[in-house]
N, C-alpha and C positions, 0 to 999 in steps of 0.2 A: 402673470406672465405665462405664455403658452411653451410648457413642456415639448421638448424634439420628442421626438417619436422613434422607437427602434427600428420602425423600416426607414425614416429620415436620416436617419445615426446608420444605419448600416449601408446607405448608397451613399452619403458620405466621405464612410473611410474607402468603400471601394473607389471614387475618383482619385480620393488623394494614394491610394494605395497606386491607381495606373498614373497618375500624377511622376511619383517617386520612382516608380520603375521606368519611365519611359525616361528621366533624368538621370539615371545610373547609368543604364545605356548610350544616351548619349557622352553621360561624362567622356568616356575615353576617346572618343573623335575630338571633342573639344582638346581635350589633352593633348593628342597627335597635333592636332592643327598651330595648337600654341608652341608645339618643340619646333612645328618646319618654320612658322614665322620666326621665332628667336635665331634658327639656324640659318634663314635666308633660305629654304629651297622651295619648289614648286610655287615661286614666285609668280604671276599670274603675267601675261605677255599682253600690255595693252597697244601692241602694233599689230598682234594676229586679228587680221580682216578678213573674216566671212565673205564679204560682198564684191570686192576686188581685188584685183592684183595687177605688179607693174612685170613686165619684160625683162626691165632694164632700168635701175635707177643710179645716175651719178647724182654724186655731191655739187651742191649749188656753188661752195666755196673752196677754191686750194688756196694751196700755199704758192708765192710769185716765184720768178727767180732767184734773188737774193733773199729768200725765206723770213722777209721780215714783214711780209703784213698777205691778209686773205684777200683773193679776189674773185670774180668770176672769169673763169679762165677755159669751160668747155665751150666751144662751138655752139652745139645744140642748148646750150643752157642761154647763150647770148640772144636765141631768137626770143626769148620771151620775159631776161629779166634785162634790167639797165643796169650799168656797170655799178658795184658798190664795190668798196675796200674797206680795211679794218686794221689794224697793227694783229700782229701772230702774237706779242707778247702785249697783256692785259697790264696795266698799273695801278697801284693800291688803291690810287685817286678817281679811278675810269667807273664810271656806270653806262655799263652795256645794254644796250635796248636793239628787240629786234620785235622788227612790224613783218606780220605775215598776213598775206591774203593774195587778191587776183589782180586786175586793173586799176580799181580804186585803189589801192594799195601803192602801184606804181606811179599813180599820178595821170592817165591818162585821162583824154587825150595830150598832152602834156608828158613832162616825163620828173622823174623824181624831184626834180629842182623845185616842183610846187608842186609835192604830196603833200600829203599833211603830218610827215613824218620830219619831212625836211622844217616846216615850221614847228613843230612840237623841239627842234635840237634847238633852235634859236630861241624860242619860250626860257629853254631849260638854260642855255647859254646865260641869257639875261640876269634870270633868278640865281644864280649861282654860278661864279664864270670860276672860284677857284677849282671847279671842279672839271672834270675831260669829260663832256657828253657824247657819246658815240650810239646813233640812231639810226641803225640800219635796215636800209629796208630792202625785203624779201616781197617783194609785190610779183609776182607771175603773170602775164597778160594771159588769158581765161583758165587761170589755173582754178579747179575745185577744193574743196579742203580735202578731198580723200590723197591731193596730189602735194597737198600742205603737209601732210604727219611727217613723209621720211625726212622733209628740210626740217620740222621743228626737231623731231630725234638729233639730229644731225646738230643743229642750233645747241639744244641742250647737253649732247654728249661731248662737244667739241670746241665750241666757245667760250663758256661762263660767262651766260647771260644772267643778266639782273633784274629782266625784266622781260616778259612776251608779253606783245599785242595783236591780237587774231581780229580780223577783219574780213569775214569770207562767209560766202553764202548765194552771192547774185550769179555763179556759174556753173551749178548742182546739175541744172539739164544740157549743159553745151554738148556733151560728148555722152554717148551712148554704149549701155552695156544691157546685160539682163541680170537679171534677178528669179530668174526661175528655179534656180538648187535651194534659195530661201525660199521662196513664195509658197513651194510644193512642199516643204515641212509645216506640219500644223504646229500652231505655237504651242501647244503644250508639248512637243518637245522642244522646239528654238528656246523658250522661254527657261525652263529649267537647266538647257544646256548654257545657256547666259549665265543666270546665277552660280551653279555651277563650279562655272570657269573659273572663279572669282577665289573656290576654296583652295590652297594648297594642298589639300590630299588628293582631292580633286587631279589637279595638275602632274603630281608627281607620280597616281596611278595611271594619269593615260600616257607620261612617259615613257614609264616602263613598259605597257603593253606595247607602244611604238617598237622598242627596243626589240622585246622580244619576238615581236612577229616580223620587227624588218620593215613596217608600215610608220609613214613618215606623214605628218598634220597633213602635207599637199594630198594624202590619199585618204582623206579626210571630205568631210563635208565639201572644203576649200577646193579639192581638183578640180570640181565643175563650176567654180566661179568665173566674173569676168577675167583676162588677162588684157590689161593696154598699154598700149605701146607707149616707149618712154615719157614720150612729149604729148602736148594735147592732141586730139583728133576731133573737131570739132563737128559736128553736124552741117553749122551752116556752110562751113568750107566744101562740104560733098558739092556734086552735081543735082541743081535742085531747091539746096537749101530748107526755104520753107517744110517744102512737102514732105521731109522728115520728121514733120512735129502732127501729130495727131493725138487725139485725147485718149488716155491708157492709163487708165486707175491704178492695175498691178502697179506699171513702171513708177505714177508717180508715189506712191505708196512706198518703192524697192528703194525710192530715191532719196525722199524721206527718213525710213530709216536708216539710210549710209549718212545721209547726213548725222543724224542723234549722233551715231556711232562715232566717227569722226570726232566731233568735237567733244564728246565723252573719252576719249583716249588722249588728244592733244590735252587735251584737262590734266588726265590721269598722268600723262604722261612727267608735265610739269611740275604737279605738283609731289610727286613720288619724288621728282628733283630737287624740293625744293624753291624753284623757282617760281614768283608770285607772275599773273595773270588775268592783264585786262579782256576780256569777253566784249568786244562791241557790238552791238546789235545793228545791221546795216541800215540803211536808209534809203527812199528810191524816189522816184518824179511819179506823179498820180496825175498830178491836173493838166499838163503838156505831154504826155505819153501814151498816147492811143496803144491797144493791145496789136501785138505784130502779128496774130494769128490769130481768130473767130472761127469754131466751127459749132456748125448745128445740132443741138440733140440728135441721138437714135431715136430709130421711127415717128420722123418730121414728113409730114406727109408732100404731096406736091401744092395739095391747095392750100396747106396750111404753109408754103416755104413762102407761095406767094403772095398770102396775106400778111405775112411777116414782113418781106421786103415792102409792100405798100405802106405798111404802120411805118417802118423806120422812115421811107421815101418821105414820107408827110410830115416827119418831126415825131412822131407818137410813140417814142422809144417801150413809153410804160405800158404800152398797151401790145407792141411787138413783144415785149419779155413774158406775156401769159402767154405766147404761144410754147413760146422759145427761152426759158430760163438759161440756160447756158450759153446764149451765144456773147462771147465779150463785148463787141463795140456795141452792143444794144445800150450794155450797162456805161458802157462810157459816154454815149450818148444820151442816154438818161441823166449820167451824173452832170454833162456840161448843165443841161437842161434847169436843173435843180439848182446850181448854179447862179446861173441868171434870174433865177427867181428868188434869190437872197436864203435859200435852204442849205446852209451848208453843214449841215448835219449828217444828210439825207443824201449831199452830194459827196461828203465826204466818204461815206458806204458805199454809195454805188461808183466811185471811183476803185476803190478797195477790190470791190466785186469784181470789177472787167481788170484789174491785173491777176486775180483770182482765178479767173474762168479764161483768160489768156491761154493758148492752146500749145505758145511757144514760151515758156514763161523765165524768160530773160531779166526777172527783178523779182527779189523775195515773197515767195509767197506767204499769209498772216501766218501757217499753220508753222514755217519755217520761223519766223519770229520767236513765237511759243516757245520753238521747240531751243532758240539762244538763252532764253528766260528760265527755262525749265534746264536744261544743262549746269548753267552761272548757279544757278541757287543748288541744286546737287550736289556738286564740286566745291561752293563755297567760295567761289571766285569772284573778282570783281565786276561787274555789270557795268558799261557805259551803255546808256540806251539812247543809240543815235539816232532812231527813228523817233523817237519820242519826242528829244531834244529838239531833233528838227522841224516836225510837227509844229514845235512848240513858237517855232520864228517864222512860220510861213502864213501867207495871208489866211486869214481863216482855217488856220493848219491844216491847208491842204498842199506841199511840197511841189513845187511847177519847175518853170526855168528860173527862175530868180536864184533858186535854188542847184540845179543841177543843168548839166548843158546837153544832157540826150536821157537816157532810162534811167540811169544811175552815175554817172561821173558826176561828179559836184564842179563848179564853177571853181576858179582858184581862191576865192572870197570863203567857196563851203569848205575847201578843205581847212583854210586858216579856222572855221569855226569846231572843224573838228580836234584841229592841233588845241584849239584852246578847251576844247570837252576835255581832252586826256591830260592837258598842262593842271587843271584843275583835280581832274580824278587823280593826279600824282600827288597834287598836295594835301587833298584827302587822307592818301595812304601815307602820307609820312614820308614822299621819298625826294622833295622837296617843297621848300616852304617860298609861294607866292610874296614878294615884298612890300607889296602897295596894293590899296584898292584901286588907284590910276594903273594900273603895270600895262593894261593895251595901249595907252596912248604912250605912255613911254618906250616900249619894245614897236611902237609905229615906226620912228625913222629905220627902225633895224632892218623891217620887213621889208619897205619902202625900198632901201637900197641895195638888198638882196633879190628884188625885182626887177630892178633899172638892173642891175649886173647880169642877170642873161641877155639882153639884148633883145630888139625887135624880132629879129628874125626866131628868136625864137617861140617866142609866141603864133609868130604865121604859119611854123611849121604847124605848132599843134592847133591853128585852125584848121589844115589841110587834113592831118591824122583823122581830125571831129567829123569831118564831112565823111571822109573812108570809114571810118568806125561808124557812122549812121547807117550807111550803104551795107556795112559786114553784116548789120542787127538787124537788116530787115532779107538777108541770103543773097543777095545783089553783087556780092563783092567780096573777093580774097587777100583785098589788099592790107584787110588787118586780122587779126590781131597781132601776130608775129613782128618782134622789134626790128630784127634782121632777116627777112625769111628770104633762105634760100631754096625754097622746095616749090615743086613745079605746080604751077595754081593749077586746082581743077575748073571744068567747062562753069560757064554761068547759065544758067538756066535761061 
């Protein structure tokens, strides 16, 4: 056996020698760190947001007159959610469930009567009637999740909820801000002020410097972020519409990361609660939803614009894309293509690609996916993967109208599919127990007669909303999103 050697023995003890010292040192930061968590301070604030700020935020829900149950009672909150109520006082027997996200959420075009929130209470009813299911839904018409945290704070600090389900992701680019006070920090310091943040000495030392100098977080990184105004501010609603969307890597990149951000705090938020946490991963239409906005690479020349247009004129999608990789309906037109030639592999990519490359991107983008999957597994939270799911039922899973009735609303059929993903995912987690492998054809007549009970008319109405909501997604029209809007439409383009 080969003898160490005294210069191998003496570089040795010197690692473990700066090994040990570099662990003394640290010991007593560990140590501080372990007294503030036991003592509760410089608790870490997972509502402080870098990337935006609100004006002005009221509460989704008060209390009524006779103080016995929550409603929606602000004005400005009426234009974009649908009335929901709640008793103020919780009962031993009660499991409180609250659905948070945008549109989909509320059921449009449609309205909550057939969300899929509304069918997940009649699942739960079925499965268990001795119990009070109360499934409320917090759906916002184009609300983004950055405009979801203060309602879930709110939800969680004020309710005792038994359950949250986020739903949100398809209205990340409706309303515009910047991102330049981030973009212009190099990550190596963003990145370490992240981590960071996380430490309670951390926290408790930049209080104190606050204190002592008088200087408050807003005079912070935070003073040159966005600020917007209470309620949404949508783009397409400007004068113009379209012509607000052009292709900008920073933005989408600023955008991206507020997303992570976002659903990394609703996460943090809840689970710091205790409250457990479905993550649903959204779903969109591919094979019926041409992209609402194509534009041309940088330096496309003239003769190469107009050879471009000739391929596409001719049918030659694949051959227009070597000029012009990014322009979207090339790739949608490629993907019909492929298509029809029984490839749907190939067209199920190149479908992918042109909402991808979509210039106004009004349904989730993959990298947005990712980034629900990578959050849910972080956090440890539960995953429904609705894109997947649905994939999984569509012809050649590729998701069209059968599926959905414009970019992203599901048909009233997709939302029952989604009540029954989460009716399932509940019984997974133990929080009720499905009683029959038959249970959909038995909870049939339930549905059935919860559908004859709205009445015709109401179904005509939300044809008419679908037509105005088609018109709104393509900047043509201010007549949606708002449930009640009383504000003065701007010009049409």
């Amino acid at each position: 056996m080969e003898e160490t050697s005294p210069r191998k023995l003496s570089e040795k003890r010197r690692w473990t020698f700066r090994v040990m010292a570099l662990i003394v040192g640290l010991l007593p930061l560990v140590l501080f760190e372990s007294v503030l968590v036991l003592g509760g301070w410089g608790t870490p604030d997972p509502t402080e947001d870098p990337f935006a700020g609100f004006g002005e935020v009221e509460p989704l829900f008060e209390l009524n007159e006779d103080g016995h149950a929550y409603e929606i009672l602000s004005q400005s909150r009426k234009e974009w959610f649908y009335p929901q109520t709640f008793p103020s006082t919780k009962t031993a027997n009660t499991y409180r469930i609250f659905v948070l996200g945008g549109s989909t959420v509320a059921g449009r075009p449609y309205t909550v009567e057939t969300a899929f929130s509304a069918w997940l209470q009649l699942f739960l009813q079925y499965a268990d009637p001795s119990k009070t299911w109360e499934v409320i839904n917090c759906g916002g018409v184009s609300y983004a999740s950055y405009r979801l945290v203060p309602i879930l704070e709110e939800v969680i600090e004020s309710y005792s909820p038994d359950l949250v389900i986020l739903y949100t992701g398809q209205n990340e680019f409706l309303e515009d801000r910047t991102y330049a006070h981030v973009k212009n920090l190099p990550a190596a310091v963003t990145k370490p002020y992240a981590l960071a943040s996380q430490l309670r000495l951390f926290n408790v030392i930049r209080s104190a410097y606050w204190k002592v100098t008088g200087k408050v977080s807003a005079e912070s990184i935070m003073e040159t972020r966005a600020i917007l105004p209470a309620e949404v501010d949508a783009l397409l609603e400007h004068e113009g519409g379209m012509e607000h969307y052009y292709r900008d890597a920073d933005w989408h990149a600023g955008v991206l990361d507020h997303y992570r951000f976002n659903l990394d705090r609703m996460c943090a938020t809840a689970k710091k609660a205790g409250v457990p946490v479905i993550l649903m991963n959204p779903a969109e239409n591919l094979r019926d939803q041409p992209p609402f906005k194509s534009e041309h690479r940088a330096g496309l020349s003239e003769t190469e614009q107009q050879q471009f247009e000739k391929f596409l004129t001719d049918g030659l999608a694949e051959d227009a894309l070597k000029i012009d990789p990014l322009y979207a309906d090339a790739h949608f037109q490629h993907a019909k293509k492929l298509e029809r030639l029984g490839e749907l592999e190939g067209a199920r990519a190149a479908y992918i690609r042109a909402k991808d490359e979509d210039v106004c991107p009004l349904r989730m983008l993959e990298s947005m996916h990712a980034i629900v999957n990578e959050v849910a597994m972080r956090h440890q939270v539960d995953l429904l993967d609705v894109q997947k799911e649905t994939q999984a039922v569509s012809s050649g899973g590729i998701p069209g109208n059968s599926e959905f009735l414009d970019h992203v609303h599901p048909t009233i059929g997709g939302h029952q599919f989604f009540a029954k993903l989460l009716f399932e995912k509940m019984d997974a987690m133990g929080d009720v127990t499905i009683p029959s492998e038959n249970w959909m054809a038995e909870v049939g007549p339930t549905l059935q007669s919860h559908a004859q009970s709205l009445g015709a008319d109401y179904f005509r109405q939300g044809d008419i909303r679908l037509e105005n909501l088609r018109q709104w997604a393509r900047g043509r029209s201010t007549l949606e999103p708002p449930v009640e809007s009383k504000r003065k439409k701007p010009s049409n383009p």
